[in-house]
N, C-alpha and C positions, 0 to 999 in steps of 0.2 A: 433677177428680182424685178417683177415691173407692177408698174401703178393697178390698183385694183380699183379704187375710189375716190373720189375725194368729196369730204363732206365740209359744211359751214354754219357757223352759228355765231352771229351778231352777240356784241356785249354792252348790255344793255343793266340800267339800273344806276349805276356811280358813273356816268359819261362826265370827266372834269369841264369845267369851263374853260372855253377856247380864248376869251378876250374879246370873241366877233363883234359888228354890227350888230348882226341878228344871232344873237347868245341858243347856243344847245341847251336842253334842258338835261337833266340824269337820265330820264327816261329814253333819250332820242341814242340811236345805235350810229356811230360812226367808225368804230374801231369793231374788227372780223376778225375772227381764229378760221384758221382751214386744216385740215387734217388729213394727212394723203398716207392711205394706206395701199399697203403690198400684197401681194398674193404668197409672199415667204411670214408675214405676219407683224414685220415691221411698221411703225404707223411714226412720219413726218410730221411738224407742226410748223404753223407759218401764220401770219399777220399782215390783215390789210388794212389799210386808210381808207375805209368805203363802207358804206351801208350796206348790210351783208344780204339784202335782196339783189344789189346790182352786182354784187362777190358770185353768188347763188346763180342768176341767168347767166352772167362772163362763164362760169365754169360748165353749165350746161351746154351753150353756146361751145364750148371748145369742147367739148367730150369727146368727139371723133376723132382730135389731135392728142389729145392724154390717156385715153385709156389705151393699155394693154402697153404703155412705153417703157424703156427702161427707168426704173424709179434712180439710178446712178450714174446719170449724167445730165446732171442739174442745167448746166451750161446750154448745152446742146437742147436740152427738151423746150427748156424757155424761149430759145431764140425761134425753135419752130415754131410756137404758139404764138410770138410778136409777128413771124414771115407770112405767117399764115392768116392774120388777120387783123392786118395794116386795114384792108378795106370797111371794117366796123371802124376806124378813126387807131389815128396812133399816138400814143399816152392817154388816155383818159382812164374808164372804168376798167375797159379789159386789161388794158396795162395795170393796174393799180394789183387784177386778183391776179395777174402772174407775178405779181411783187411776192403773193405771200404763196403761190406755189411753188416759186423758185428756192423760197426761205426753207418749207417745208422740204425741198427734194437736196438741199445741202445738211438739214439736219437726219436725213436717210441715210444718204452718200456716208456718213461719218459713223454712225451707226454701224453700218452695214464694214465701214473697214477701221472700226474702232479709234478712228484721230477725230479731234478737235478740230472744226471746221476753220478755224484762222487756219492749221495745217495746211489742211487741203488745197485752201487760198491762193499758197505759197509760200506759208511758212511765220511762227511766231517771230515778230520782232521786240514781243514786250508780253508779259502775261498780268500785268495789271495796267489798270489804265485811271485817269481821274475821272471824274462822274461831275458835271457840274449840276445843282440844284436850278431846275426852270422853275420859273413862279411869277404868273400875273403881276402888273403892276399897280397900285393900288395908290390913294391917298398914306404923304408921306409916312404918319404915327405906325397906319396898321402891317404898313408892308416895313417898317423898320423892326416891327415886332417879330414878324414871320420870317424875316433874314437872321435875328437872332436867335431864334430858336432852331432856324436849319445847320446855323455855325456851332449851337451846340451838341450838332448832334455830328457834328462831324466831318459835316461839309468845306471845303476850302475854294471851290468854284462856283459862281453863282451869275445867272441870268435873270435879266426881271424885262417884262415884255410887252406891250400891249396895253390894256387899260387905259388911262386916260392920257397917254404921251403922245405928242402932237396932233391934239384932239382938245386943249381944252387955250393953253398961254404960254410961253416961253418960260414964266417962271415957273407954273406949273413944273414942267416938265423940267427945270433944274433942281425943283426943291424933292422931286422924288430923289434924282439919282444923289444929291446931298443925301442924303437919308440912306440910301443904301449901300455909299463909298462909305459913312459914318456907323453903319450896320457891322459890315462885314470884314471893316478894318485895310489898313493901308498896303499889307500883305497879299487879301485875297484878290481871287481872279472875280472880274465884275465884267458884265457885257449887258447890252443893252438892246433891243429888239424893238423896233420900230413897229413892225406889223403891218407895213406899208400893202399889204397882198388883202386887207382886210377890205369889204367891199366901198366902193366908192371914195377911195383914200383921199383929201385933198389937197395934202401938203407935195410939194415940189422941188427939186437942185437946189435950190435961195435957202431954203428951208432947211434941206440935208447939209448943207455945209455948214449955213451958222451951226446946227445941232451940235455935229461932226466936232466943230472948234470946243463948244462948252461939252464935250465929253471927253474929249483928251485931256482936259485940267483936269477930271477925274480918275484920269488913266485905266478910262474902261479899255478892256482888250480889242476887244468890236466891237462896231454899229452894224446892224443886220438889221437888214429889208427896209431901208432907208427913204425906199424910193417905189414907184409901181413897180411891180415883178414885170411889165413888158418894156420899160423904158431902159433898152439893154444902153443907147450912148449917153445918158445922163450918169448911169451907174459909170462908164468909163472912165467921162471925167469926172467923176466925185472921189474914184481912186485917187486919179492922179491927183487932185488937191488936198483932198482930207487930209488931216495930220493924226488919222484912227483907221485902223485897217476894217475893211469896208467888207459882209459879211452876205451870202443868201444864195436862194436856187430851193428853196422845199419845196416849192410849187411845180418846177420843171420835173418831167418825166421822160427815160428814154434817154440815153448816153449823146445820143446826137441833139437834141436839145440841148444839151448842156456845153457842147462845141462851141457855139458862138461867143457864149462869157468866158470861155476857157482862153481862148485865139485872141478874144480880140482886149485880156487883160481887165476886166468888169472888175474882178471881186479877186479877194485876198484871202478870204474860206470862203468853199464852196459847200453848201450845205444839203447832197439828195437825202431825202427818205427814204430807207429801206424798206416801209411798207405802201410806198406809191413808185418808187422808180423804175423799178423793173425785178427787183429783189438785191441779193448778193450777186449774183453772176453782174448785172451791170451799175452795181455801186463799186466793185472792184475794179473796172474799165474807165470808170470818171476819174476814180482818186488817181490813178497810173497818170491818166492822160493830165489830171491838173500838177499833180509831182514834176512833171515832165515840163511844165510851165510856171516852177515854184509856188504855185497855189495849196493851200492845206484843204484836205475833206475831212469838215468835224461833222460829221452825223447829226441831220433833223431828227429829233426821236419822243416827237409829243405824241408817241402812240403806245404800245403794249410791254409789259414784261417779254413777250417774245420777240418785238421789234429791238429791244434792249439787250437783249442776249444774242443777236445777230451784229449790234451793231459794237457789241463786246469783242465778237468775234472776227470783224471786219479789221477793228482797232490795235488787235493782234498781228491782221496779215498787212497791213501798212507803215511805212515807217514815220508817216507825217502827220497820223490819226492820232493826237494825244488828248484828245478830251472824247465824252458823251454824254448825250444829254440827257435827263432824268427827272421829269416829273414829276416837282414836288406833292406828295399825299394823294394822288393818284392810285385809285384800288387795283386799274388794270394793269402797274406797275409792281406794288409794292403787296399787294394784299395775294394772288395769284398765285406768287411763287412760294415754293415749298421753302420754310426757312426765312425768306425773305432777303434783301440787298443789304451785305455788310462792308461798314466800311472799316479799313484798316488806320491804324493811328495817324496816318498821312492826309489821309483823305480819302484813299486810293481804292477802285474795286477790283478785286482778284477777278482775270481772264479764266475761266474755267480753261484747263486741259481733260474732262472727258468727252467722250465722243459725238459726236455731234453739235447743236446747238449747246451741250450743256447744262440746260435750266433742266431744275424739276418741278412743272405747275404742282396746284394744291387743286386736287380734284373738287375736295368739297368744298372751297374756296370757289372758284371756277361756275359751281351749280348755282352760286346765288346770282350769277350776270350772265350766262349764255341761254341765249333762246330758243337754242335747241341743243340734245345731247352731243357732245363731240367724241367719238372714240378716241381715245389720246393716246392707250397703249404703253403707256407711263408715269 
């Protein structure tokens, strides 16, 4: 079975809000479907973190390394397409589209030998997993409202991130997370996202520690992105002081990028994206190598119903993956899939066991945000 195609179509129309500096509008395309079909009639599906014109040249640009390859060896095809064109720069764009060709050619691979991709992995350690609600963080009232309506629907984990937290006063940013330990109750999981990767951040270590202390009285689970994403020895010792396990990495790409925080003890979760890191082949290589350093990989996943169903599937084949993350009210999450994400009385979302990725999109769903047609084949 080998690659006959691969096409791409930006999703555009309901693009949520990031939190940024410089805020996305709905209309702007950040999040790409890619669809790699076969010449046996099988057709892959996969998710980038990328504007689907640079997804679109990355794949042109590699056309001489993918066509004609075998569509079922996911591993191996990917890594020739990073060996192969280290000299266009390594982790950026091209890396970002072999994120979601890699996603694509593990949802064939399972297809094509009818297991469940955590299978193929190395094996389910768990076939449900918890889902935590992600969601903006907002002035106290309106985000206490939206935390109670996510808990009624079911949710028992919850992130609030960005927005005006260490960006406006210290009380500020006590009286949200008051508001959302008081939301979601003393039971639930509560974490807290700093968003320090957002442009021009200007809070600093002084900063991250005091926060650090007043977020432990709340017994948030983690602080994530506390700090700039390049100030790898500040995050070291903020470990080692905080009294709150110390959380990030969305922004790194590439398994050896993610070495240095691993070695040298930075972060307490490590968090790649499976639709910027390199895909599954090397989110599987991180989470090993941070196990091996008792670090957890809980999944970045502010991107698509199919980056969500990959990283369902990763969470299967690890035994330290016990959360994912889920984008509250998000269409390219929730609206997409055939059925939609349910949760069980726990909280909890069933690991699909069919073959492949699992999901089944909603085609006519799907037409109102892709900019171009996608052959899905499914």
């Amino acid at each position: 079975m080998n690659i006959r195609d691969i096409h791409v179509a930006g999703l555009t129309g309901a693009t949520p809000e990031g939190g940024w500096s410089n805020e996305l509008q709905p209309s702007d395309s950040v999040h790409t479907l890619v669809a790699v079909t076969t010449d046996e009639g099988l057709t892959g599906v996969g998710s980038v973190f990328t504007a689907a014109a640079l997804v679109r040249a990355a794949v042109e640009v590699m056309e001489p390394l993918w066509r004609g390859e075998t569509a079922l060896e996911p591993e191996r095809v990917s890594e020739t397409l990073r060996q192969h064109t280290f000299w266009m720069g390594r982790g950026g764009s091209i890396t970002h589209a072999i994120s979601g060709i890699d996603i694509a050619l593990w949802d064939l691979f399972g297809q094509a030998t009818g297991q469940p991709v955590g299978r193929l992995l190395g094996g389910r350690y768990r076939d449900r997993v918890r889902p935590y609600a992600s969601l903006l963080m907002d002035r106290p009232e309106p985000l206490r409202d939206r935390l109670l309506r996510l808990r009624d629907a079911g949710f028992r984990a919850f992130k609030i991130g960005w927005g005006p937290f260490g960006r406006v006063s210290r009380d500020v940013d006590e009286a949200i997370v008051r508001a959302a330990r008081d939301a979601v109750g003393p039971d639930s999981i509560l974490m807290v996202d700093a968003g320090a990767s957002d442009g021009f951040w200007s809070q600093g270590y002084t900063w991250a520690l005091r926060t650090a202390a007043m977020l432990a009285s709340y017994e948030v689970t983690w602080f994530e992105e506390p700090l700039n994403p390049d100030a790898l020895q500040d995050f070291v010792a903020l470990r080692r002081e905080a009294t709150v396990p110390i959380a990030g990495g969305e922004v790194l790409t590439r398994r050896q990028s993610f070495q240095p925080w691993i070695d040298s003890g930075a972060l307490d979760i490590v968090q790649p994206d499976v639709t910027k890191v390199g895909g599954l082949s090397e989110m599987r290589r991180i989470g090993w190598a941070a196990e091996d350093h008792g670090i957890r990989l809980i999944p970045h996943g502010w991107n698509t119903a199919v980056g969500l169903a990959a990283d369902l599937q990763l969470a299967s084949a690890l035994p330290g993956t016990d959360l994912v993350e889920h984008i509250s009210g998000s269409p390219y999450v929730d609206d997409i899939v055939d059925g939609g994400w349910r949760l069980d009385d726990e909280g909890m979302l069933a690991i699909s066991d069919a073959p492949g990725l699992g999901v089944q999109l909603d085609h006519d769903a799907l037409r109102c945000y892709l900019t171009d047609p996608l052959p899905l084949g499914r």
